[in-house]
Kinemage of the C-alpha trace (Angstrom):
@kinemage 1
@onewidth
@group {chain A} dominant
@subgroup {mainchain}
@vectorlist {calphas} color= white
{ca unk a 1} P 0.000 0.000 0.000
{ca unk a 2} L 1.208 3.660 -0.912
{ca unk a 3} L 1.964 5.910 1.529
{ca unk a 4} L -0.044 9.075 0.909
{ca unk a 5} L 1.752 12.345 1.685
{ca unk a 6} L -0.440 14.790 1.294
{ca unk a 7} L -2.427 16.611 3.820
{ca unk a 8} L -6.653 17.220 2.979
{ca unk a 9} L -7.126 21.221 3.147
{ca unk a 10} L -10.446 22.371 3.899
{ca unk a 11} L -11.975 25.617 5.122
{ca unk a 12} L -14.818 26.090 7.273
{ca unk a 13} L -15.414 29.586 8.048
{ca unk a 14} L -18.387 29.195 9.458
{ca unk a 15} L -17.067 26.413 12.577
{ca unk a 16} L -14.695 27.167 15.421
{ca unk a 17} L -11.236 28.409 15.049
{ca unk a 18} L -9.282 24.816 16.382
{ca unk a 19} L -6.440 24.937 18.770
{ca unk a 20} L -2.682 25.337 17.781
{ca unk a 21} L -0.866 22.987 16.992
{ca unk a 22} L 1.106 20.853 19.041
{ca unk a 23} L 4.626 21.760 19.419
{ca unk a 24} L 7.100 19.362 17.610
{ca unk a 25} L 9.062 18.764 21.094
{ca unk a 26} L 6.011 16.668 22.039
{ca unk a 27} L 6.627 14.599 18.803
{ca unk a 28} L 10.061 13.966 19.252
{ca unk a 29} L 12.488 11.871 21.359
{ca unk a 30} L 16.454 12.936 21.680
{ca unk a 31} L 17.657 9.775 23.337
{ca unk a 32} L 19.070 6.859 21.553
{ca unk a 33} L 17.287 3.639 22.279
{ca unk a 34} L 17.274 2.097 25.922
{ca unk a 35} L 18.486 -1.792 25.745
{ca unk a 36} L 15.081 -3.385 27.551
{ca unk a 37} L 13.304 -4.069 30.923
{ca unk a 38} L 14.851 -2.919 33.301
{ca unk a 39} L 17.433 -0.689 32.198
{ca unk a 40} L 16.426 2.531 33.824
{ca unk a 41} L 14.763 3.902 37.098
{ca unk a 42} L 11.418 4.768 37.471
{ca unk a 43} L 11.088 8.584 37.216
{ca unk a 44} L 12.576 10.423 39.874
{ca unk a 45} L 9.557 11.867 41.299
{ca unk a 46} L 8.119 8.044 42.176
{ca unk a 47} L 9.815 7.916 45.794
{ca unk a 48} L 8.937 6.872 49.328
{ca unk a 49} L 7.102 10.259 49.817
{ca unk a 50} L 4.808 8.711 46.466
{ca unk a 51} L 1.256 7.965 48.209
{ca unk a 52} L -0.642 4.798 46.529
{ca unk a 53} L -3.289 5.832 44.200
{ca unk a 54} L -6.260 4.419 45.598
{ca unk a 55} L -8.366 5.769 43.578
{ca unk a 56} L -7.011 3.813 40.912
{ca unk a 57} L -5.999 0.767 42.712
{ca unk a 58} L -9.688 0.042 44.520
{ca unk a 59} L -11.658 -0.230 41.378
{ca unk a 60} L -9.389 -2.118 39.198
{ca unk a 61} L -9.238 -4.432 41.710
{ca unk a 62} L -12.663 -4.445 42.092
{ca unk a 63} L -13.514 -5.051 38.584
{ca unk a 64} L -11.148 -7.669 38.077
{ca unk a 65} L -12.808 -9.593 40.909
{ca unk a 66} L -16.113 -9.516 38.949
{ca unk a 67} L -14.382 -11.509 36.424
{ca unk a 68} L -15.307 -15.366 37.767
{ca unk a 69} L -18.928 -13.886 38.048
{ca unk a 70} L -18.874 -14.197 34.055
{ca unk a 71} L -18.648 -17.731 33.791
{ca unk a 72} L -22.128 -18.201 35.559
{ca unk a 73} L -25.508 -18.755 33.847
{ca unk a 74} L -27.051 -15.604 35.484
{ca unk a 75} L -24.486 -13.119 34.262
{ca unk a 76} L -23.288 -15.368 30.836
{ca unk a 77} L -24.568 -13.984 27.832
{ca unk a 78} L -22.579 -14.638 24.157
{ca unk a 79} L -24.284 -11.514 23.023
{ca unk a 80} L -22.288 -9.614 25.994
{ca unk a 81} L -19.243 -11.657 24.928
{ca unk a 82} L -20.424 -9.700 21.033
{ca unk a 83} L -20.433 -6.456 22.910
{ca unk a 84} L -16.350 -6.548 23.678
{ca unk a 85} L -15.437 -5.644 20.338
{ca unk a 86} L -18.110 -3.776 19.902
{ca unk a 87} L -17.557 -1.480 22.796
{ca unk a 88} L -14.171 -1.889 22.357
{ca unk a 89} L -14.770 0.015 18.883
{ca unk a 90} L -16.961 2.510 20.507
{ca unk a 91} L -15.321 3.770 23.896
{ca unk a 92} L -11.903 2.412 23.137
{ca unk a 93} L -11.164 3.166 19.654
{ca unk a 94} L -12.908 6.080 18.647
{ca unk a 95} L -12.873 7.515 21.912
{ca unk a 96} L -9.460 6.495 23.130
{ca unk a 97} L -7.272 6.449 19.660
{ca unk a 98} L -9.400 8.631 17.729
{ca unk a 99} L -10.580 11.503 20.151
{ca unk a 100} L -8.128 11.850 23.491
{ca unk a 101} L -4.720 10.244 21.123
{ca unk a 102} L -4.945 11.080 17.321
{ca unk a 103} L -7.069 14.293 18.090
{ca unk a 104} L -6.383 16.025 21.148
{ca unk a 105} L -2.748 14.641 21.911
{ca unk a 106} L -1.162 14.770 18.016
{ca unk a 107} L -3.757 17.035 16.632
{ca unk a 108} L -3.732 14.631 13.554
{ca unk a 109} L -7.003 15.993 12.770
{ca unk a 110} L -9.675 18.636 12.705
{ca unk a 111} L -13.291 18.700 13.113
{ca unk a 112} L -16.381 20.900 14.556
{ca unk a 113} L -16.342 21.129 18.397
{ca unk a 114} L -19.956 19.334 18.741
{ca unk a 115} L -17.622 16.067 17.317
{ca unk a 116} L -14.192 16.523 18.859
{ca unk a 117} L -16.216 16.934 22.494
{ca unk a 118} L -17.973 13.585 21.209
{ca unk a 119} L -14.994 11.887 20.847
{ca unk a 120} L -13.504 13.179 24.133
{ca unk a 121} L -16.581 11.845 25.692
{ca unk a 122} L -16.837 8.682 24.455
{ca unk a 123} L -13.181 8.698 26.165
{ca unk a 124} L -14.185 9.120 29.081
{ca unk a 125} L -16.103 6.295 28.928
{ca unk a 126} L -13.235 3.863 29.237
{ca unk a 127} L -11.861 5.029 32.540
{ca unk a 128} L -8.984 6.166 31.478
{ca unk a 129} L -8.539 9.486 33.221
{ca unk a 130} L -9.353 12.770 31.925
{ca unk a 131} L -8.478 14.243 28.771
{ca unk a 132} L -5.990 16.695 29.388
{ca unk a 133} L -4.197 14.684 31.512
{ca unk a 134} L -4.711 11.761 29.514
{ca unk a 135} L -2.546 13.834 26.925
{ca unk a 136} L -0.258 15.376 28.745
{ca unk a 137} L 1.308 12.027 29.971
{ca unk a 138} L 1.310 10.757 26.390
{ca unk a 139} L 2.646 13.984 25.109
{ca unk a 140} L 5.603 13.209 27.981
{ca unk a 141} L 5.835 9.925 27.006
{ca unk a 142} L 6.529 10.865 23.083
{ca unk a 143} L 9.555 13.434 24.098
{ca unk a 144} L 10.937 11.002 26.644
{ca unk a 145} L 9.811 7.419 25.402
{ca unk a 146} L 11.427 5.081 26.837
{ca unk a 147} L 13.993 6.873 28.802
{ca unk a 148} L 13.921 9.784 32.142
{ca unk a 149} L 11.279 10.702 33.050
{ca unk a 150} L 8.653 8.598 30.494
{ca unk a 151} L 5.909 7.625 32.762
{ca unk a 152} L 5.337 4.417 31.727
{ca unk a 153} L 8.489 2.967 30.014
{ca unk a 154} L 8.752 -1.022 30.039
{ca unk a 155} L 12.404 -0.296 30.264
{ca unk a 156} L 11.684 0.805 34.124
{ca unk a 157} L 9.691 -2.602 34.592
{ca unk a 158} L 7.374 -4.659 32.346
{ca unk a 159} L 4.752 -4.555 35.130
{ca unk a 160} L 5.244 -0.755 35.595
{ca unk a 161} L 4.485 0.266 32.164
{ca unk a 162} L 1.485 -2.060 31.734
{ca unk a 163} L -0.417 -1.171 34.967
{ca unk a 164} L 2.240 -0.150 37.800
{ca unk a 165} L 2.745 3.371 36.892
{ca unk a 166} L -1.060 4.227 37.490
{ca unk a 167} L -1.291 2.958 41.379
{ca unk a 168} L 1.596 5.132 42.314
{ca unk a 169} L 1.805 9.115 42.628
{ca unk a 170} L 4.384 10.391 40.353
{ca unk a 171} L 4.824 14.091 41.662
{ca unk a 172} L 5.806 15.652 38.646
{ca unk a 173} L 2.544 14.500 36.411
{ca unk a 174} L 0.540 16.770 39.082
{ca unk a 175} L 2.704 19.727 39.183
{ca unk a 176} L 1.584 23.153 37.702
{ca unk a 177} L 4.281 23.444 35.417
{ca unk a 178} L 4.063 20.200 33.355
{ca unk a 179} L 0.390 21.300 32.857
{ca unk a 180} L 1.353 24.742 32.144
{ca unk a 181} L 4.233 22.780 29.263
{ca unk a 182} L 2.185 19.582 28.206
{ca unk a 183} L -1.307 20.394 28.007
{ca unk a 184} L -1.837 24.656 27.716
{ca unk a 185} L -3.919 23.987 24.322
{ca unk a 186} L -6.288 21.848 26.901
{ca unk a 187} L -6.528 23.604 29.658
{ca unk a 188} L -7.792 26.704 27.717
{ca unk a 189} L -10.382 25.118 26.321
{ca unk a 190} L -13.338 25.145 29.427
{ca unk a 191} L -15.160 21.711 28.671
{ca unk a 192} L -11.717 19.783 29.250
{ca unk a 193} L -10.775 22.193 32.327
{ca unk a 194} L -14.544 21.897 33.538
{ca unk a 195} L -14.216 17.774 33.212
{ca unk a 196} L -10.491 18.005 35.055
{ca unk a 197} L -11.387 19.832 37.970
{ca unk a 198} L -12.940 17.810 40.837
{ca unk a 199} L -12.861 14.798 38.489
{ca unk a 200} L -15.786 15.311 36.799
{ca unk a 201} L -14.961 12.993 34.281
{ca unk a 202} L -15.793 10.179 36.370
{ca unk a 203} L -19.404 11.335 36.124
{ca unk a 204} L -19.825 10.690 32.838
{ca unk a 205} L -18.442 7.233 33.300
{ca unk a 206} L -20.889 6.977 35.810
{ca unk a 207} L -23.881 8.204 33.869
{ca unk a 208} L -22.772 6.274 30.940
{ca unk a 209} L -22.684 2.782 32.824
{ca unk a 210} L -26.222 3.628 34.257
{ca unk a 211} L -27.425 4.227 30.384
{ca unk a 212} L -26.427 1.046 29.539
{ca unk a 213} L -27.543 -0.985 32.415
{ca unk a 214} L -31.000 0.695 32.131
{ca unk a 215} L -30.935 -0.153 28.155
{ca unk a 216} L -30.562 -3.678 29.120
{ca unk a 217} L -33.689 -3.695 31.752
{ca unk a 218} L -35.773 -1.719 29.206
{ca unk a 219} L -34.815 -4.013 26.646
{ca unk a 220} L -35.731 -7.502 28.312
{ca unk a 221} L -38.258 -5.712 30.240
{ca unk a 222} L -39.712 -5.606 26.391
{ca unk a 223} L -38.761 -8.885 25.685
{ca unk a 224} L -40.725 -10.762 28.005
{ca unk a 225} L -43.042 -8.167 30.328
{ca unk a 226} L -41.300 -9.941 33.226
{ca unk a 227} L -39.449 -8.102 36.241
{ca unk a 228} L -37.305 -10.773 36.916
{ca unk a 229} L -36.182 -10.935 33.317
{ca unk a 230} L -35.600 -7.167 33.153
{ca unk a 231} L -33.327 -7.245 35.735
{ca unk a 232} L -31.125 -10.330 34.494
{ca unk a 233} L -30.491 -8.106 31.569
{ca unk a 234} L -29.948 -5.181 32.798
{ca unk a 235} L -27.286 -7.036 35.263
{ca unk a 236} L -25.666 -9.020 32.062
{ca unk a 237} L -25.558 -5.426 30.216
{ca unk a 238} L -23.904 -3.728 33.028
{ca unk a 239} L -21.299 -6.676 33.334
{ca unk a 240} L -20.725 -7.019 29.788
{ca unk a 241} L -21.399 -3.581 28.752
{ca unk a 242} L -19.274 -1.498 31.439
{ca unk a 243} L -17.979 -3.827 33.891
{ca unk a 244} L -15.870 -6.796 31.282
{ca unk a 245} L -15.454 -3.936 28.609
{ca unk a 246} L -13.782 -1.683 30.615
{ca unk a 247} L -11.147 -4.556 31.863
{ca unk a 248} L -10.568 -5.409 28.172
{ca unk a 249} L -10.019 -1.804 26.589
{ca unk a 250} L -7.765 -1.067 30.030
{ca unk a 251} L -5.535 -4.031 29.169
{ca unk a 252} L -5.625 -3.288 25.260
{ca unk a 253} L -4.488 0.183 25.931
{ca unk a 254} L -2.135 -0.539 28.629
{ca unk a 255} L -0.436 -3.429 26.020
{ca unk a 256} L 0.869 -0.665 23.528
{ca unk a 257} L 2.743 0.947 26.636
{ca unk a 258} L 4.074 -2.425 27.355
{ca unk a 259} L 3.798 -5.030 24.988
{ca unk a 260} L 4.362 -2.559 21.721
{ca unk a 261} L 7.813 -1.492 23.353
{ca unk a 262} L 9.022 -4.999 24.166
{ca unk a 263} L 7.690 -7.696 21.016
{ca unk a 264} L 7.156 -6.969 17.439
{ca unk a 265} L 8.782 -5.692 14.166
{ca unk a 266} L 10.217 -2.158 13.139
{ca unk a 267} L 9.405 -1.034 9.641
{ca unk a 268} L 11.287 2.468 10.960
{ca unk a 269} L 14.015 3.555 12.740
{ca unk a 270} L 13.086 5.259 15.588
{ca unk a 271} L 15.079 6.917 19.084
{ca unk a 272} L 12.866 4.423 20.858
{ca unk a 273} L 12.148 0.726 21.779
{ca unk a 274} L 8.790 1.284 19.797
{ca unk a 275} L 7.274 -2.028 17.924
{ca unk a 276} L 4.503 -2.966 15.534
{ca unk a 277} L 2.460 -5.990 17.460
{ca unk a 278} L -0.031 -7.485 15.425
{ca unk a 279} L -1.934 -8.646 18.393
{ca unk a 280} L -2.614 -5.152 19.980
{ca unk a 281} L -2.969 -3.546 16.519
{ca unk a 282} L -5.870 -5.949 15.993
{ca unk a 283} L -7.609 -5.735 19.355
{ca unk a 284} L -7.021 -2.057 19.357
{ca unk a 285} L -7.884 -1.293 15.829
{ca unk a 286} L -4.804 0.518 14.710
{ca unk a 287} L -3.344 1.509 17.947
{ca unk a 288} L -0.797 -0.872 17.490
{ca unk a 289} L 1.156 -0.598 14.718
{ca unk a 290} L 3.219 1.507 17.644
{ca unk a 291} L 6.496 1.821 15.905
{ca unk a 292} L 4.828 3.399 12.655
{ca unk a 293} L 2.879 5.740 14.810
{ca unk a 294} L 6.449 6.668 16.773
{ca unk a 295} L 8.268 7.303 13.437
{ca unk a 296} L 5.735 10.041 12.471
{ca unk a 297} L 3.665 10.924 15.440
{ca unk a 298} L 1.536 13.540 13.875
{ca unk a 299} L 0.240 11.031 11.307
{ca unk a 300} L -3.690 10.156 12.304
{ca unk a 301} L -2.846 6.804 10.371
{ca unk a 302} L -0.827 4.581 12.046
{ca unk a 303} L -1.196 1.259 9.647
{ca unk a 304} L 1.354 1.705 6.852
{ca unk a 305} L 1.763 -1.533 5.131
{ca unk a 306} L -0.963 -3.217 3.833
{ca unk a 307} L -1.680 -6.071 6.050
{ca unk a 308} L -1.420 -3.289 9.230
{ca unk a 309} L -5.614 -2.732 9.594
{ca unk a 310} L -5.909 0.255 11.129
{ca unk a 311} L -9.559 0.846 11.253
{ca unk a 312} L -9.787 4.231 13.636
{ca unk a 313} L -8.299 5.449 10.329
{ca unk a 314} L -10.573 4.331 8.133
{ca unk a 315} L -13.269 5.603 10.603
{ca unk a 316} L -11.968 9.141 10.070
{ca unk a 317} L -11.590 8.539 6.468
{ca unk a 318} L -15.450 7.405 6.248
{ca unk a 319} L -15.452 10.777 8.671
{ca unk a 320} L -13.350 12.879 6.374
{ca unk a 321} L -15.896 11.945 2.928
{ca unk a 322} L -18.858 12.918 4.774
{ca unk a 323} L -17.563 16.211 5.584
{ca unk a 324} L -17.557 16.227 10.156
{ca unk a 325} L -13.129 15.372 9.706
{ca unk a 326} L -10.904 17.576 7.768
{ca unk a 327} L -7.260 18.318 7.436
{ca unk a 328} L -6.440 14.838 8.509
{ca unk a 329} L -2.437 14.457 8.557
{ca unk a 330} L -1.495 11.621 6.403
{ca unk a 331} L 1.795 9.845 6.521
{ca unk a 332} L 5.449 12.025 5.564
{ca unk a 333} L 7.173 9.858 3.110
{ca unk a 334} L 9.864 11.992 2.781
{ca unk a 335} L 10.796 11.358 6.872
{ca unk a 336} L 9.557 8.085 6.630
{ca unk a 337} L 11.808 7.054 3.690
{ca unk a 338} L 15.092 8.310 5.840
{ca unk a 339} L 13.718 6.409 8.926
{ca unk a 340} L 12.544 3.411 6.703
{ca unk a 341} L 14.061 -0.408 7.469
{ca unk a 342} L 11.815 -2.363 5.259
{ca unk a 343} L 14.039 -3.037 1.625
């Protein structure tokens, strides 16, 4: 498959100015590559003075000990075991790659407010913090991958990058001045600043998972006028829905901080330990063809070869013909050619 260089140009006059874009520091690294797991420290503000994050800790426990309550007849549905990928498409990769990584993070992409805050929402419906802070530890992660002070480098620990970094307070992600660097374009905008403060956020995760649960009482309440039936659904579409979704798209997600810098192949090369993993490139749709997305960050496609599906892109593409995505940022060949490992 062709790369394609060029960037769609489209005016709107009569939508929202969008933000700036993001500095190219945020898109770069200027370390050579780390040797593997590891190889460095954590970053230097995760101490003995670094609290545990209960807040994150308690529920991802919590939901991971709801997982033996799938195997039994009351709670097993294979429809719910449908609804994975499905929500996986819906929260995870539209929400998740599309709207807090490709969008707000790279700015790969443009698109009316009413859509981008769609996107962002649909984000928050995976529980995986807030928006701007969602991007500015990605934004960290691009300058610094995978060495001082990357937040969630496998080189620091396999189990630190896939889940360990979240449990434990890392000082400098909350300070003023790493918001103030990483995430200014965010902060000024006052839906994202409204969500950040007091966690908001978590509401609409909230609100969302009681949407679906009642969807799944209405619905059997339909199917069979029976209370008890009502409820069984609305219990299996809770668990399936919110509950076992949630744990998937965490782990999914979590996999191209961990597994996508640790197994795979390298079409580029890049200042990083960054790999394409067919697995997580799959179950993410597109999100993990991680070395691609590394070699040219502002990109919003990240499968380059033809056998890399990257369907978020094709989403935006589908997006882009119908006239709600513009300006979408395709791949550089000329950087990618000087980068390029593939004969």
């Amino acid at each position: 498959m062709t790369l394609q260089v060029e960037t769609t140009t489209k005016s709107n006059p009569n939508l929202q100015d969008q933000p700036s874009a993001v500095p190219d520091e945020f898109h770069t690294q200027h370390e050579k590559a780390t040797s593997g797991p590891g190889s460095i420290p954590r970053p230097k503000a995760v101490d003995k003075r670094s609290r545990i994050l209960w807040e994150n800790l308690v529920p991802f426990v919590v939901f991971h000990a709801l997982i033996p309550l799938a195997f039994f007849p009351y709670v097993f549905s294979w429809w719910g075991v449908a609804f994975l990928p499905i929500g996986n498409y819906l929260f995870c990769s539209l929400g998740i790659g599309a709207g807090y990584h490709r969008l707000l993070t790279h700015r790969g992409f443009q698109c009316p407010k009413w859509f981008e805050y769609t996107l962002a929402t649909l984000g928050m419906c995976s529980l995986q913090d807030s928006p701007i802070r969602w991007a500015l530890v990605h934004r960290i992660h691009h300058q610094h991958s995978d060495h001082q002070p990357d937040p969630h480098t496998p080189m620091a620990g396999v189990f630190w990058s896939h889940v360990g970094w979240m449990f434990v307070e890392n000082r400098e992600l909350d300070s003023a001045v790493m918001y103030d660097r990483y995430a200014r374009d965010l902060l000024k905008d006052p839906y994202y600043f409204w969500m950040q403060r007091g966690g908001r956020w978590v509401l609409v995760y909230l609100a969302h998972a009681l949407i679906i649960t009642a969807i799944g009482f209405v619905f059997g309440w339909l199917q069979s006028n029976d209370l008890s039936t009502a409820t069984r659904f609305g219990v299996q579409w809770f668990m399936w829905g919110v509950i076992y979704r949630t744990i998937f798209t965490w782990h999914v997600t979590a996999a191209i901080n961990s597994a996508a810098h640790l197994w795979g192949y390298r079409n580029y090369e890049t200042r990083e330990n960054s790999r394409n993993n067919w697995l997580f490139g799959i179950l993410t749709n597109g999100e993990g063809w991680h070395n691609n997305h590394h070699a040219d960050p502002r990109s919003a496609r990240h499968g380059h070869r033809w056998w890399e599906l990257d369907l978020t892109y094709v989403t935006l593409c589908l997006c882009e013909r119908i006239g709600i995505v513009w300006n979408v940022a395709r791949p550089n060949r000329t950087q990618l050619e000087r980068k390029s490992l593939v004969g």
